[in-house]
N, C-alpha and C positions, 0 to 999 in steps of 0.2 A: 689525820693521815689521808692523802687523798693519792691520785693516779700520777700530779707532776712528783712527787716526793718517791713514789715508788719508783716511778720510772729514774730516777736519778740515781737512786741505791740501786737500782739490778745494771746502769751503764757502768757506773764506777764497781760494783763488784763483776763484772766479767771482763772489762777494760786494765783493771787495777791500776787505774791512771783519772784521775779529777780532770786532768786538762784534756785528754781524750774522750771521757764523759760528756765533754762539754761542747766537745766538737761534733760529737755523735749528737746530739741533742738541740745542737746547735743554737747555744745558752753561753754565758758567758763563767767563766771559771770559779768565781764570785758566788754567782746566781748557784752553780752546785754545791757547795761547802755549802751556805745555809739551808736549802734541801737537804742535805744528809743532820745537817744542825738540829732541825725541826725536826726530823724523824725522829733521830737521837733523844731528843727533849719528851717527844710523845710517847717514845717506846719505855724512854727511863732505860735504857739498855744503851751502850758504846755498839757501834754497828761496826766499826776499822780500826786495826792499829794500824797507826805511821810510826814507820822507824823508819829513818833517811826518808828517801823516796821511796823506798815500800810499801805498800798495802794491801791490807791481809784481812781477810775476812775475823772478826772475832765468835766464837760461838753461836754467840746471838745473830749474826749477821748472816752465819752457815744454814742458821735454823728460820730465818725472815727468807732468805733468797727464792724456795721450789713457793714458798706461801704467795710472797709477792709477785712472781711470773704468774701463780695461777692465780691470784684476785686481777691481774692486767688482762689475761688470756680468758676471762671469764665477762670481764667490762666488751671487752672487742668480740668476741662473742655476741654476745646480746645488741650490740653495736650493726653487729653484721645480719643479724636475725633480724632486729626493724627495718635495717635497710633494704632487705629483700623483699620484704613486704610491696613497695612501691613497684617491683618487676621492672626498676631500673637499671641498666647493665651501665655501671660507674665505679669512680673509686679507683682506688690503689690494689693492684696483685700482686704478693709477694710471690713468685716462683723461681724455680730455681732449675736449673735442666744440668746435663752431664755433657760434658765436652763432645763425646761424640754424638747425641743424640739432636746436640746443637748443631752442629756439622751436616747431620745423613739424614736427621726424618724429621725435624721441626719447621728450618726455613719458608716454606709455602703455606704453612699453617700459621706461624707466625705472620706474615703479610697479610692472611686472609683476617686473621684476626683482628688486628690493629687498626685495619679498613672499615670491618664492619662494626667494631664497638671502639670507636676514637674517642668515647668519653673515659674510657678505663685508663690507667696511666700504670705502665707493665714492670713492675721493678722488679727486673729479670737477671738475675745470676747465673754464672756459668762455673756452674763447681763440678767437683768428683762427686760419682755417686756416692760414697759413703758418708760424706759432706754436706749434703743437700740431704740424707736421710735425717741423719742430725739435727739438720733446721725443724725438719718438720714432726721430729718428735719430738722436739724442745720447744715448739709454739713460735721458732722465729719464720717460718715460711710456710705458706697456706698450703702451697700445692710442689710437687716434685718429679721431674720426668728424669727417671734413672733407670741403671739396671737393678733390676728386683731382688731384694738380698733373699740368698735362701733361708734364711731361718728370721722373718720378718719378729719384729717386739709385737706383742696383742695389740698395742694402743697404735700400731698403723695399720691401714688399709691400704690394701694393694692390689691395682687392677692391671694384667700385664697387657697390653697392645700390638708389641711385635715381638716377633722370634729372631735372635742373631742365631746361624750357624755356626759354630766353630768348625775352622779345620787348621791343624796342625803344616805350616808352613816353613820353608827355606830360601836361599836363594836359589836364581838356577845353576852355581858351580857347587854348591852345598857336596860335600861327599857321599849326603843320603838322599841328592836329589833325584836320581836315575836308577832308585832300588825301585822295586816290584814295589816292593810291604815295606815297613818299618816296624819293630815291635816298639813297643815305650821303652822297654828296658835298652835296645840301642840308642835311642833319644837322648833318653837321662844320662847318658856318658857326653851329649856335647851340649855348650853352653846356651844356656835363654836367655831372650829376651821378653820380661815379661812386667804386666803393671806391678804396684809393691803386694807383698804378703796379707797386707790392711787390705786390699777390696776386693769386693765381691767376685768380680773374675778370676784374679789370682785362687780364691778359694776354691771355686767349681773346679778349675785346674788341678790345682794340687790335690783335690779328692779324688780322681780318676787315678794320676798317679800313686796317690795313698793306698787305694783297692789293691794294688799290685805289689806292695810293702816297696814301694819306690820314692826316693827325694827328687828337685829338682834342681839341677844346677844352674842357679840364677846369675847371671856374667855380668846383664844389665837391665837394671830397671828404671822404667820412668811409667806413670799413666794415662801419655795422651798415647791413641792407639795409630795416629797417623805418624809421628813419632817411631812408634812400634815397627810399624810398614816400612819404614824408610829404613833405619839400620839393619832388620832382615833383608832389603832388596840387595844391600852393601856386603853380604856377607857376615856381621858380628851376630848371627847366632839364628834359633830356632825360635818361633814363637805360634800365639796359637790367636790365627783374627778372624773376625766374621768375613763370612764366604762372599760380601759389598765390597768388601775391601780389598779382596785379591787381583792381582793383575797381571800383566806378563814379565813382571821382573821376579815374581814368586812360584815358586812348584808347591803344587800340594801334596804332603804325606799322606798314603793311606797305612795307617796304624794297624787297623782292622781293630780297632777297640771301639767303644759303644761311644757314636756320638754324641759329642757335646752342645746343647745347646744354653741360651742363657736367655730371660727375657727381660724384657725393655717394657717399663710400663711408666702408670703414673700410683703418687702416693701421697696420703693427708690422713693425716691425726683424726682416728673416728669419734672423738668430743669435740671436734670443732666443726660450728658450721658453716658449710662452702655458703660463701659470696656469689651472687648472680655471676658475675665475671670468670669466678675459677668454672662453677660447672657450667658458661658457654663456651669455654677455654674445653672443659672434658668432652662436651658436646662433639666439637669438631675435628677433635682427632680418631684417626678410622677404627674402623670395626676391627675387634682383637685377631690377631692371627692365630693360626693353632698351629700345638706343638705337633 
C-alpha cells in the first residue's frame, strides 16, 4: 500500500467515476483500475461494486475511505512540517475564499501577496462559504477566508478579521420605504430576497426572525450577494446586505431590532500544520476588527 494507491481509491470513491479519477490525477484510465487492482489484492477486500456504470463504495471501501484521507493528510502533514523548516515561502496553497470576500477585502491583498512571495503557486477557489468550510474540514484546503459559521465543528479554527453590518433593505418605491420604523413582523408579510436556508447568513437571519416566533417569506434566492443588490434595487423584494454594499438605489429599514452583524474571517483544520505560505498569506491580512 503506498500514497499513489491511496490516492486513486479516495479520487474514484468521491468522483464515483475511473475516467474522472484519472483526469483528476491526471493518469491515464488504465493506470487507475490497476491502482484500485493492487489495493484490492493487498487489502484481500473488493473496494467497488460496478453495476453498469455505477460505483459504489462496498463496506470495506466505506470503512478504508476517513482511514485513507487521514494516512494522505498525515503524509502532507509531515511533508509541510520539514518544509518549514528551511523558512522557505514556496509551494502550492490551497485556499479557498467566498464570492464576496473575493470581491470587497481580498484583491490588494491578493496583489500584494503574489508580488512578494512569487515562488508560492496560489490554487485559489472561489466558493460559498459553507463550501470552502467543507474543504477545510475534510483536509481538501489548507486555509479559508469566509463567513464565520456560528456554531463552528471543534476540529476548526477560527479567526474573524472583519465585521459586515447588516441592515435590512428595499428599493426606493418599496411600500415600506418612506415609514419611520418597520417591525419584522410587517417585513415577514413581503417577499425576500435572501442567500439559500444552507449558509451561514441565511441562518443568522432567520434567528432573529425566529426570537419573534416569526417565518420568512423567501420569493427568491440565490448566494451571490451583488446579485442580491441588484433585484432589491429592481424592486422583487426585501433583503438584508452589509452596510459596503448599500447605495442610492436602496433605502434602509430601521426595524428597531438588535442588530445584525456577521463576521468574515479566516479558517484551518487545527491538526494540520500551516505551510510558510498559508501563515504569510494570515500574516497580511489586517488586524481583526471589533464587534
Amino acid at each position: 500500500m503506498d500514497t499513489n494507491t491511496l490516492a486513486a481509491f479516495i479520487a474514484v470513491a468521491e468522483t464515483r467515476s475511473f475516467s474522472q479519477a484519472a483526469q483528476q490525477l491526471f493518469i491515464t484510465q488504465s493506470a487507475i483500475s490497476k491502482r484500485i487492482a493492487l489495493l484490492e489484492g493487498q487489502l484481500d477486500q473488493k473496494l467497488f461494486d460496478r453495476i453498469g456504470r455505477r460505483i459504489s463504495l462496498t463496506e470495506a471501501g466505506l470503512a478504508l475511505l476517513p482511514r485513507a484521507k487521514h494516512i494522505l493528510a498525515t503524509i502532507k502533514d509531515a511533508e509541510t512540517a520539514m518544509g518549514n523548516l528551511t523558512g522557505e515561502v514556496r509551494g502550492t496553497l490551497s485556499v479557498a475564499a467566498s464570492h464576496h470576500i473575493s470581491l470587497h477585502r481580498l484583491p490588494n491583498i491578493l496583489r500584494d501577496y503574489s508580488q512578494r512571495y512569487p515562488d508560492v503557486q496560489l490554487n485559489l477557489q472561489f466558493d460559498e462559504s459553507e463550501i470552502a468550510y467543507d474543504g477545510v474540514l475534510h483536509g481538501d484546503l489548507e486555509l479559508a477566508l469566509i463567513t464565520l459559521s456560528p456554531n463552528p465543528d471543534p476540529a476548526i479554527l477560527s479567526q474573524p478579521v472583519w465585521v459586515d453590518s447588516l441592515q435590512y433593505v428595499v428599493n426606493q418605491n418599496h411600500p415600506l420605504a418612506h415609514k419611520p420604523w418597520v417591525d419584522l413582523k410587517e417585513l415577514a408579510n413581503y417577499p425576500a430576497i435572501l442567500p439559500s436556508s444552507a449558509t451561514f447568513t441565511h441562518q443568522i437571519v432567520a434567528e432573529q426572525f425566529r426570537t419573534e416566533g416569526l417565518g420568512i417569506n423567501v420569493d427568491i434566492s440565490t448566494n451571490y450577494l451583488d446579485t442580491i443588490r441588484m433585484m432589491v434595487s429592481i424592486g422583487l423584494g426585501w433583503s438584508l446586505l452589509p452596510e459596503t454594499m448599500i447605495d442610492a438605489s436602496l433605502k434602509t429599514l430601521n426595524t428597531g431590532s438588535k442588530p445584525i452583524q456577521r463576521q468574515l474571517g479566516y479558517i484551518y483544520h487545527r491538526e494540520r500544520t500551516l505551510s510558510n505560505a498559508a501563515k504569510c498569506l494570515i500574516d497580511m491580512l489586517p488586524p481583526p476588527e471589533s464587534i
